[in-house]
N, C-alpha and C positions, 0 to 999 in steps of 0.2 A: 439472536439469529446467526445462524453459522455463515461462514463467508459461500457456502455454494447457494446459500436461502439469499442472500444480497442480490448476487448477481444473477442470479434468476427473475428478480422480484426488478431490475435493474432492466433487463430486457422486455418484460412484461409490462412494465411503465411504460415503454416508447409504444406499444401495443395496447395497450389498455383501451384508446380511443374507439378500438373496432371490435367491442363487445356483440352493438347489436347487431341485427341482421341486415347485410347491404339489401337496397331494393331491386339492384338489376345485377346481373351476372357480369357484367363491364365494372360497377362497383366492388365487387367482391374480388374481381380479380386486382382492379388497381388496389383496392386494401390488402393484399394478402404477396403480392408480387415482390417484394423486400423479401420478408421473411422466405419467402420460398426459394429466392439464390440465395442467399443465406446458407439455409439448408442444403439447396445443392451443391454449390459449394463448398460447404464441409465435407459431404460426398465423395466430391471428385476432384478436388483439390486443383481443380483448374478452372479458370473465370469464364471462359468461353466455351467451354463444354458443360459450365452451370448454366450460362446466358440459352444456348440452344435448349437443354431438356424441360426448362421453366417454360421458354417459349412456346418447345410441341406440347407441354403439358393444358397451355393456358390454350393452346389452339382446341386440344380435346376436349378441355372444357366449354369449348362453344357448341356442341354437339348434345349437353347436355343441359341448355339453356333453360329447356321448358319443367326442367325437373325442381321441385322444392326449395327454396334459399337452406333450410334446415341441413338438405343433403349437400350443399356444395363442399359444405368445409374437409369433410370424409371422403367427400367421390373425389375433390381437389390434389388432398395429399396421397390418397391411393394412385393416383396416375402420375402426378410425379415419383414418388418412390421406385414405383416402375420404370419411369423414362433413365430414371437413374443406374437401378442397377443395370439396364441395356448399357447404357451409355460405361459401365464399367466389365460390361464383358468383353462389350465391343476391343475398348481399350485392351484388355489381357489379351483378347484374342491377335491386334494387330502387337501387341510387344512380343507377341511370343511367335507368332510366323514375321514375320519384316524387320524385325532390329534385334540386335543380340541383346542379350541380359544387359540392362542397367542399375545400378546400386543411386542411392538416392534418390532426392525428389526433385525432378528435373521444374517443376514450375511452381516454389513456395508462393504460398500467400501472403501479400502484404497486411497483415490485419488492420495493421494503424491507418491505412488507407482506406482500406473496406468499411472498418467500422461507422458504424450511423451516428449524426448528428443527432443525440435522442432528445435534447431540449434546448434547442439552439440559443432559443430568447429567455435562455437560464440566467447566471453568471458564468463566467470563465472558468474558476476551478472547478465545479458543480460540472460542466461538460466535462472538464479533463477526468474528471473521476468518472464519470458515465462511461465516456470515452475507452479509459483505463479497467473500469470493472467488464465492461464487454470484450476489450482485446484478452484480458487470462481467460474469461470460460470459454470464449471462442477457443484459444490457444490449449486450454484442457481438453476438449469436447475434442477436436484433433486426433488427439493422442487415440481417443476410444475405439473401440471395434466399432464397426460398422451397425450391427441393428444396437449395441449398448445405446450410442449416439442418439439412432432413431426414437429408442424409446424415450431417452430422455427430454430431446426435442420435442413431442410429440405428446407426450405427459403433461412436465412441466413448463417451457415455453408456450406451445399452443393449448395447453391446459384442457386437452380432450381426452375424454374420458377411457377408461381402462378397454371398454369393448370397442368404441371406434379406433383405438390404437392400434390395437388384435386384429382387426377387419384393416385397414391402412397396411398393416406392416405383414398381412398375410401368416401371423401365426394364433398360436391360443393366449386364452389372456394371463395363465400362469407362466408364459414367457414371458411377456410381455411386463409383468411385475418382476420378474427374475431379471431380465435384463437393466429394467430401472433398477431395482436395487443396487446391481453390479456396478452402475453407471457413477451412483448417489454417490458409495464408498470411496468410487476410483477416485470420482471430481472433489470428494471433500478433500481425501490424503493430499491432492496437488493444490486445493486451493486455500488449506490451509490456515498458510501463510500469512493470506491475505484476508483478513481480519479488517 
């Protein structure tokens, strides 16, 4: 198993529990609300501008209550992703009229803090390496363009299929395999290492 197949398969463990379908749209959202700052997160690079679009996202998914458990998981990440890239125009829009040019990243992320407790009642090393294998991909996935990220996330993390990714990420699904690809290669070459 290659080190990006570990650490995929690392984060899919902490997740693996919520295979099936939640019964009420309140459970799907509390199963899914990690993962989706997470996601935002990686995004927008900043914790409280993750915290708000998760938020309007999970408010708009009350709007869509009476709709299929089937469909939450796609109409879910489809309005975040949206709430997202808003929330990154918004941002370009106020650095570019209200502050002059800044060079770096004014608000890093802590990952070692961020990262989930993925098997608490493990052993001690066994989390430091859970721990450990989730702060590099997170710290790779970073690095990515923006839909690369999405796609990979969206693939391989949430393990939804090639068309619901396409329909989420608003393009065709020969991007959407182009971009995983790109994603695949970038995060191997960086993670290497880490074997």
């Amino acid at each position: 198993m290659t080190a990006l197949g570990a650490a995929a398969a690392t984060v899919r463990e902490a997740t693996a529990n919520e295979a099936e379908l939640p019964r009420t749209l309140d459970a799907f959202l509390d199963g899914i609300a990690a993962r989706a700052f997470r996601f935002a997160e990686l995004g927008l690079r900043h914790r409280e501008d993750a915290l708000d679009v998760v938020q309007d996202a999970m408010l708009k998914m009350l709007g869509y209550r009476e709709r299929p458990a089937a469909e939450w998981t796609p109409l879910f990440w489809s309005i975040l992703r949206s709430r997202i890239v808003d929330a990154q125009r918004r941002r370009t829009f106020r650095l570019r009229w209200l502050r002059p040019q800044t060079t770096g990243d004014d608000d890093p992320i802590d990952w070692n803090e961020a990262a989930p407790a993925l098997h608490p009642e493990s052993d001690p090393a066994r989390s430091h390496d859970s721990r450990e294998a989730y702060t590099r991909i997170a710290d790779a996935l970073r690095t990515l363009p923006a839909r690369q990220r999405e796609a990979f996330t969206l693939r391989v993390i949430e393990e939804l299929d090639v068309a619901t990714t396409a329909r989420v990420m608003g393009c065709s699904e020969g991007s959407v395999k182009t971009h995983l690809f790109r994603a695949r290669e970038a995060l191997q070459a960086q993670l290497e290492e880490f074997r």
